[in-house]
N, C-alpha and C positions, 0 to 999 in steps of 0.2 A: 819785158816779157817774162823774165824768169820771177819777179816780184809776184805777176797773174798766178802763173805757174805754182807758186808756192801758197798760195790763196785757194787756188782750185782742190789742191792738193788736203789742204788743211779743210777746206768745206766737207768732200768728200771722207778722208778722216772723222769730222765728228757724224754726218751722215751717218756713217759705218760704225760708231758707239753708241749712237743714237739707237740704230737698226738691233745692234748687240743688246742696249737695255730693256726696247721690247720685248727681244727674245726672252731676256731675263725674265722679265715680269710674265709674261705669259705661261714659261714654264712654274715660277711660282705661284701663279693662281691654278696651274693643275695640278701641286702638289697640295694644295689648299683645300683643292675641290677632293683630292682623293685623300686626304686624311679627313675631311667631311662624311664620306660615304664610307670609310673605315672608321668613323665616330657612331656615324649611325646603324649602321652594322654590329657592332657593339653593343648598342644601348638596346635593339634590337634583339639580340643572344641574353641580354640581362633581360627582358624582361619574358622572355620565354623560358628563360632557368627557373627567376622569383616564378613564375607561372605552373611551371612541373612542382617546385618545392611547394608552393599553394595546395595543389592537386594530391601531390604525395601526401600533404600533414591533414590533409582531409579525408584520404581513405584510411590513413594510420589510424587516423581518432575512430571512423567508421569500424574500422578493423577489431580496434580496445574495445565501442562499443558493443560489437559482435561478441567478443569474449566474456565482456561482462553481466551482458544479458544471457549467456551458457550457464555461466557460471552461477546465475543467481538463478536459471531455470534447475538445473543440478542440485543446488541448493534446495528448494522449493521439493522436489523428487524425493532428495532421500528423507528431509521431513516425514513428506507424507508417505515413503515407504517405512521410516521407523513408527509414524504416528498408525500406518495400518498393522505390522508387527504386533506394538503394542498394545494395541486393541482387544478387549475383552472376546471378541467375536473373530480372532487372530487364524487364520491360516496355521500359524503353529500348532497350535491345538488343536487342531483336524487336519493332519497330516497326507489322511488317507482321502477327508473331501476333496481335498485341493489337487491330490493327486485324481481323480474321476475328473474333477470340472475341467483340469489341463486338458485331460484326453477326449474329455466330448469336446471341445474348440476343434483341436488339430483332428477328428476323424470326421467328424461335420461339413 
């Protein structure tokens, strides 16, 4: 009887290691599953960062080209304010026109 006894005992034993490496492995497939969804979550935040820094370098460039196109209307301006100056038919040289034609606008 105690031979059974120690048989029983020893079944139930690996039973019980058995039951423990289940456990085991189950807990390491949810540690698996949850560095999964902490991978993809990640890759997730990467590609909405690349996405903002996308967005950003495209209104920077928008931005530059906003300033360049100022810049060249600016340009473009005082040209044609030096090239009106300059002109034979110059505002400078009729002072006192220039000063009538301002004032019929603004009393008009």
């Amino acid at each position: 009887m105690n031979g059974l006894n120690n048989a029983i005992d020893g079944i139930e034993n690996s039973i019980d290691r058995i039951d423990n490496a289940i456990c085991g492995i189950n807990n390491s497939i949810c540690s698996i599953k949850k560095a999964i969804y902490c991978i993809n979550n990640a890759i997730y935040s990467i590609n909405n960062s690349l996405y903002c820094i996308y967005n950003a370098i495209k209104n920077l460039k928008n931005a530059i080209n906003g300033i360049n196109n100022s810049l060249y209307c600016i340009y473009n301006s005082s040209n044609e304010l030096q090239n009106a100056i300059n002109s034979p038919i110059s505002f400078k040289n009729y002072p006192l026109r220039f000063f009538t034609i301002q004032l019929r606008v603004f009393t008009n």
